[in-house]
C-alpha positions in Angstrom: 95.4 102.0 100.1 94.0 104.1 97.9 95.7 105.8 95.1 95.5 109.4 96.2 97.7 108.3 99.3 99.9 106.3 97.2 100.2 109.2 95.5 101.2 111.0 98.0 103.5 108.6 99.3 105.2 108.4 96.4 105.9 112.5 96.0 107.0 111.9 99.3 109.7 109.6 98.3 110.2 111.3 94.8 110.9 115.1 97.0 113.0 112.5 99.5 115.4 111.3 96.4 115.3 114.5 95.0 116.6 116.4 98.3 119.5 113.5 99.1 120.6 113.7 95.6 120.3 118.0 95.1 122.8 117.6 98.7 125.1 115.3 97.6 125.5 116.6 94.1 125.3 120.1 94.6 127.6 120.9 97.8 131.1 122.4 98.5 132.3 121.5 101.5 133.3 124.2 104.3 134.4 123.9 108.1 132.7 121.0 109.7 129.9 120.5 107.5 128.2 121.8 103.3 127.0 124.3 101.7 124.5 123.0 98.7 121.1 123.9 97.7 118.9 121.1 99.1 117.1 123.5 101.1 115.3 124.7 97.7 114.1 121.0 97.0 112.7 121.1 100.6 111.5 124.2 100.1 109.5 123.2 96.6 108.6 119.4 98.2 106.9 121.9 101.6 104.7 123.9 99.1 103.9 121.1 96.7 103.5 118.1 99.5 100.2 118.3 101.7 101.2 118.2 105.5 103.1 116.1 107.1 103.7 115.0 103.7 106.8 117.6 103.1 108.1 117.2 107.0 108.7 114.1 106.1 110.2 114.3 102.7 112.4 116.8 104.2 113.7 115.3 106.6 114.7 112.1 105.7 116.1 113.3 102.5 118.5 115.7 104.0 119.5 113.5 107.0 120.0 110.4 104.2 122.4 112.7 102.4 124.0 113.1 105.8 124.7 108.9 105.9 125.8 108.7 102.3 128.6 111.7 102.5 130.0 110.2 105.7 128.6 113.2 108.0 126.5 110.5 110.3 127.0 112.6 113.0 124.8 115.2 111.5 122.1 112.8 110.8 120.0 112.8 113.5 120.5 116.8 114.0 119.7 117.2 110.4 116.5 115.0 110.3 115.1 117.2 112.7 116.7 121.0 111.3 115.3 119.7 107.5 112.0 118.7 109.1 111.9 122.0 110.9 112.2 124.0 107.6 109.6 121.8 105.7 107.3 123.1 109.0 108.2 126.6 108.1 105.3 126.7 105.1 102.5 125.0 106.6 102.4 127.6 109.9 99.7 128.6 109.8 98.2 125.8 108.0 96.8 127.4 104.6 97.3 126.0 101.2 99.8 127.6 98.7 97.8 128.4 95.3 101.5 129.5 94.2 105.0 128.2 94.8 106.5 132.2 94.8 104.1 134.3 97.0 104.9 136.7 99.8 103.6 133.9 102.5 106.7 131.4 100.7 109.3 134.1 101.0 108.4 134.7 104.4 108.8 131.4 105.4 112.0 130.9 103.7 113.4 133.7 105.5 112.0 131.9 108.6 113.2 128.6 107.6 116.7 130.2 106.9 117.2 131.1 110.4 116.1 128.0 111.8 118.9 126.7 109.7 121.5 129.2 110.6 120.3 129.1 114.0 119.9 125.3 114.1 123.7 124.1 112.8 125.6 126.6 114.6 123.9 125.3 118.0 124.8 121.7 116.5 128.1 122.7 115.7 128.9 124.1 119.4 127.2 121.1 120.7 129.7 118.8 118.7 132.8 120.9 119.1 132.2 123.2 121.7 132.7 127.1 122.2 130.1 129.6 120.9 133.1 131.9 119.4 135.0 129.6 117.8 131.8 128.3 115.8 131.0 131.6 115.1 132.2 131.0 111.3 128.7 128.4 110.9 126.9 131.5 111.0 128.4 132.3 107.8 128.7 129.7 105.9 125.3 128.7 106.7 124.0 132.0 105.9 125.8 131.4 102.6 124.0 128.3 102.5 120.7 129.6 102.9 120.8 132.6 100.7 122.1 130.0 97.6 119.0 127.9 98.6 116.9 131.2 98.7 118.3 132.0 95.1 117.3 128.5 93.8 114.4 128.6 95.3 113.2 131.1 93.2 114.2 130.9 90.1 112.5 127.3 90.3 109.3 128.4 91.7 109.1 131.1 89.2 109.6 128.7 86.1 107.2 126.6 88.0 104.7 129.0 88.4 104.4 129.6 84.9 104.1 126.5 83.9 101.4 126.1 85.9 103.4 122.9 88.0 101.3 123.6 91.4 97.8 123.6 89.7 98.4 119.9 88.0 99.6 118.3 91.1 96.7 117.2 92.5 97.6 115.9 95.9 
């Protein structure tokens, strides 16, 4: 292995860790589920990981935070919903020379609706009846617009400091 790919593979891990702890930490429970910030970390891991790098980071740190908090049943959903969102910033495949551009708010507004989107169809999959999960909208929309918030104020003190320019990956 060389040691650009164990680099990489250790970013990987590092945005993995760093997702699973942001979740765990940084959550307040509501309905059947969380609202925390993670989504920021995968956010920052997306633009900062080369593809499928990010997918991956995403993914099995927000379905690992799942297992540790004792929502199992959401791992498996969330694996795939986290992975989803990582996906959201490398369509169409173009690297990021910034982490805040107009391309990386577009596809956090994208990648908040596949969240919104994503839990409430768990949620009614899990517990049944499309109105009476109607309140995962919201909190997931809360959810998502923290995670938006975070997202930017982190990619704009990462920006100047120049974070995406000495990563080499």
């Amino acid at each position: 292995m060389d040691s650009k790919n164990l680099k990489r593979i250790i970013y990987t891990g590092l945005f993995a860790a760093l997702t699973c702890v942001s979740i765990l930490i940084l959550h307040i429970p509501v309905g059947n589920g969380i609202v925390h910030v993670g989504d920021a970390i995968i956010y920052l891991g997306a633009i900062i990981l080369p593809f499928p790098y990010g997918i991956i980071a995403g993914g099995i740190g927000g379905s690992l935070s799942d297992l540790l908090d004792g929502y199992a049943i959401y791992a498996m959903p969330t694996l795939i919903i986290k992975s989803i969102n990582a996906l959201c910033f490398y369509v169409p495949l173009k690297a990021h020379s910034k982490i805040i551009s107009a391309r990386t708010i577009i596809a956090v507004i994208v990648s908040s609706f596949v969240t919104i989107i994503g839990y409430y169809f768990v949620a009614v999959i899990l517990f049944g009846g499309f109105v009476t999960q109607l309140p995962n909208l919201l909190s997931n929309a809360v959810q998502a617009s923290g995670s938006f918030v975070v997202f930017v104020i982190l990619g704009l003190a990462f920006d100047r400091a120049g974070l995406k320019k000495r990563i080499k990956l």
